[in-house]
LOPA-347481 format. One record per residue: x negated, y negated, z negated of N, C-alpha, C in turn; residue number from 1; chain. Coordinates in Angstrom, 2 decimals, always signed. Layout:
<sites>
      nx      ny      nz     cax     cay     caz      cx      cy      cz resi chain
       X       Y       Z       X       Y       Z       X       Y       Z  NUM     A
...
</sites>
This chain:
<sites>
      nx      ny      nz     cax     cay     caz      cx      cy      cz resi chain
  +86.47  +12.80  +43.33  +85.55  +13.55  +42.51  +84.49  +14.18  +43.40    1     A
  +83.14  +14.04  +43.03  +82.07  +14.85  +43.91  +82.55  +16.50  +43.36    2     A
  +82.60  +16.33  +44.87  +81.56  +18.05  +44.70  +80.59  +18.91  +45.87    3     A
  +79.74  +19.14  +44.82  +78.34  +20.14  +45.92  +79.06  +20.71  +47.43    4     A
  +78.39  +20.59  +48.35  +78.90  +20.55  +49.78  +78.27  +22.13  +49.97    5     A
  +77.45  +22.30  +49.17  +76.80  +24.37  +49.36  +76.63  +24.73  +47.88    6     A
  +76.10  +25.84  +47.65  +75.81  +26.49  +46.77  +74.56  +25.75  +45.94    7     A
  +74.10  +25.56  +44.74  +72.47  +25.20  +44.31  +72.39  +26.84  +44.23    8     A
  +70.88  +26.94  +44.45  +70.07  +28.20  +44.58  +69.21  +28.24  +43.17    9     A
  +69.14  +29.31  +42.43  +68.23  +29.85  +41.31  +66.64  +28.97  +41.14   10     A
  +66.55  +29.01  +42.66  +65.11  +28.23  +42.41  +65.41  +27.01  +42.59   11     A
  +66.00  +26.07  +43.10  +66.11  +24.81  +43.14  +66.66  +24.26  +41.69   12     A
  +67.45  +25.36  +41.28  +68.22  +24.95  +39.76  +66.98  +24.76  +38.90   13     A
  +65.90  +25.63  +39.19  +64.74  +26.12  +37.87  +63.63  +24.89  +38.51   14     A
  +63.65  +24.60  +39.78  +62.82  +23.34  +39.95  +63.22  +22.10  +38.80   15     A
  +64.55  +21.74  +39.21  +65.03  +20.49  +38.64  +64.62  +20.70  +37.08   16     A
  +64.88  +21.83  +36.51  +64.49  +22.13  +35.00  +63.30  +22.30  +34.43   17     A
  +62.52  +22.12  +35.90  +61.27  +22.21  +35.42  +60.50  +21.56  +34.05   18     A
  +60.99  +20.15  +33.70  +60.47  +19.21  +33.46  +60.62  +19.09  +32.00   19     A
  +61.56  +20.34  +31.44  +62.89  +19.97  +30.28  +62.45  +20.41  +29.77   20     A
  +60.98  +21.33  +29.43  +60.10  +22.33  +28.52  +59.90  +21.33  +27.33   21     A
  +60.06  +21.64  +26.58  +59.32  +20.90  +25.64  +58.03  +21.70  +24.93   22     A
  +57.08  +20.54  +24.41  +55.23  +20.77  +24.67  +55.34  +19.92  +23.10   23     A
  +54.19  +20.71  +23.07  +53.39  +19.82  +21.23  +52.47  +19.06  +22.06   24     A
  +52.38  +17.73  +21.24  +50.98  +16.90  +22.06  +49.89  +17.56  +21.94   25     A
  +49.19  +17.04  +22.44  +48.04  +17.12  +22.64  +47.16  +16.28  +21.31   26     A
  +46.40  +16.97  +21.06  +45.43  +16.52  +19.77  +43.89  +16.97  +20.17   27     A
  +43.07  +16.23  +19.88  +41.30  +16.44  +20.04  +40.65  +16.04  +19.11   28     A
  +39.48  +16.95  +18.24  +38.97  +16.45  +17.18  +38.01  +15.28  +17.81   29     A
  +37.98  +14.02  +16.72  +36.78  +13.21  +16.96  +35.27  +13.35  +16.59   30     A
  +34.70  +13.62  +17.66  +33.05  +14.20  +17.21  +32.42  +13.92  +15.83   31     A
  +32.32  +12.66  +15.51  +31.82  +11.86  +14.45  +32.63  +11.97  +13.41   32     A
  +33.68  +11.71  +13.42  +34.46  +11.97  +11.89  +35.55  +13.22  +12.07   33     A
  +35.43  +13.89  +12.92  +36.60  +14.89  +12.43  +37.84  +14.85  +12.40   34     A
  +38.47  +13.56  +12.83  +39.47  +13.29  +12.56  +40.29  +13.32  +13.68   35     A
  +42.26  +14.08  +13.80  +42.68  +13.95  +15.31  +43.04  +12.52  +15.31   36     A
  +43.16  +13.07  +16.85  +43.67  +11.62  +17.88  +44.24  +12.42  +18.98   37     A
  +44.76  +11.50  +19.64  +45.54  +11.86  +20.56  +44.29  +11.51  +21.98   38     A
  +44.69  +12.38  +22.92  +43.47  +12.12  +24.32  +43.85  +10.94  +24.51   39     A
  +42.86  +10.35  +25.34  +42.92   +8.64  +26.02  +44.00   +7.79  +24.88   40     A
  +43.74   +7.78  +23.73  +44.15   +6.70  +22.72  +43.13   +6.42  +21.84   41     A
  +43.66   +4.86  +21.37  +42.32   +4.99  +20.54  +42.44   +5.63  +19.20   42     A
  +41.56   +6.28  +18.58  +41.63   +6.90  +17.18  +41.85   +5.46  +15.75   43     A
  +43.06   +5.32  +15.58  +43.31   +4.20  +14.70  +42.67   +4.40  +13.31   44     A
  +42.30   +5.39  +12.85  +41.11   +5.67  +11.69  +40.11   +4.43  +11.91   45     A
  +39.19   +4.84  +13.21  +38.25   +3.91  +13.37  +38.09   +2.78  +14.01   46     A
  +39.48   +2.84  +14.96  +39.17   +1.94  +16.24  +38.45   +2.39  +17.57   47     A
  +38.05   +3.37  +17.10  +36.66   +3.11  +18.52  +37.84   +4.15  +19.51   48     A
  +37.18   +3.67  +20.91  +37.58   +4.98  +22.04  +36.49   +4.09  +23.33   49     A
  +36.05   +5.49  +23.41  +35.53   +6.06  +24.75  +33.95   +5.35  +24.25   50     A
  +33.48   +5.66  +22.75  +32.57   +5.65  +22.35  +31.95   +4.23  +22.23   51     A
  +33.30   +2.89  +22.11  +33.23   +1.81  +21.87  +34.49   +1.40  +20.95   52     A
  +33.69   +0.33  +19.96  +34.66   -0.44  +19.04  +35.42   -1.21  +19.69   53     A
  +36.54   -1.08  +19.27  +38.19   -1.97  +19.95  +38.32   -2.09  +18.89   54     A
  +38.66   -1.72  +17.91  +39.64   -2.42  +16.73  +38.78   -2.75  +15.35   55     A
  +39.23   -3.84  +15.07  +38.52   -4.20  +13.59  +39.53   -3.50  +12.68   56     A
  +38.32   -2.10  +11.90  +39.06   -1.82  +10.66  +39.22   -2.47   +9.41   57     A
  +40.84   -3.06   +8.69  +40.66   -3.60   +7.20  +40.23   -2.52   +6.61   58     A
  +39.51   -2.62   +5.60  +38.89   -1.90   +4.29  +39.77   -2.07   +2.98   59     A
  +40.09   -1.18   +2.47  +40.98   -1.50   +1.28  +39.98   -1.71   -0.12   60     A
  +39.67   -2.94   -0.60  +38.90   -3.06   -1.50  +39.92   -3.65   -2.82   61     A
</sites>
């Protein structure tokens, strides 16, 4: 069976835990329509990112 060869220390414990925060994404309105998106994705409303069309939107007719 392992076991620790010293003590873990308060700060090395709170390093390793650093990571375990949990965060709300991140959201940015889109200039032109208002609509969120997530940073560096493309906005699937329109398709476009980084102020170019990538995706062909279907139209529901």
């Amino acid at each position: 069976m392992a076991v620790p060869k010293s003590k873990i220390t308060k700060s090395r414990r709170g390093m390793r835990r650093s990571h375990d925060a949990i965060e709300n994404d991140a959201y940015v309105e889109n200039k032109d329509t208002g609509e969120l998106h997530r940073p560096h994705h493309i906005d699937l409303k329109t398709g476009m990112y980084n102020g170019k069309q990538i995706l062909k939107i279907k139209t529901k007719n």
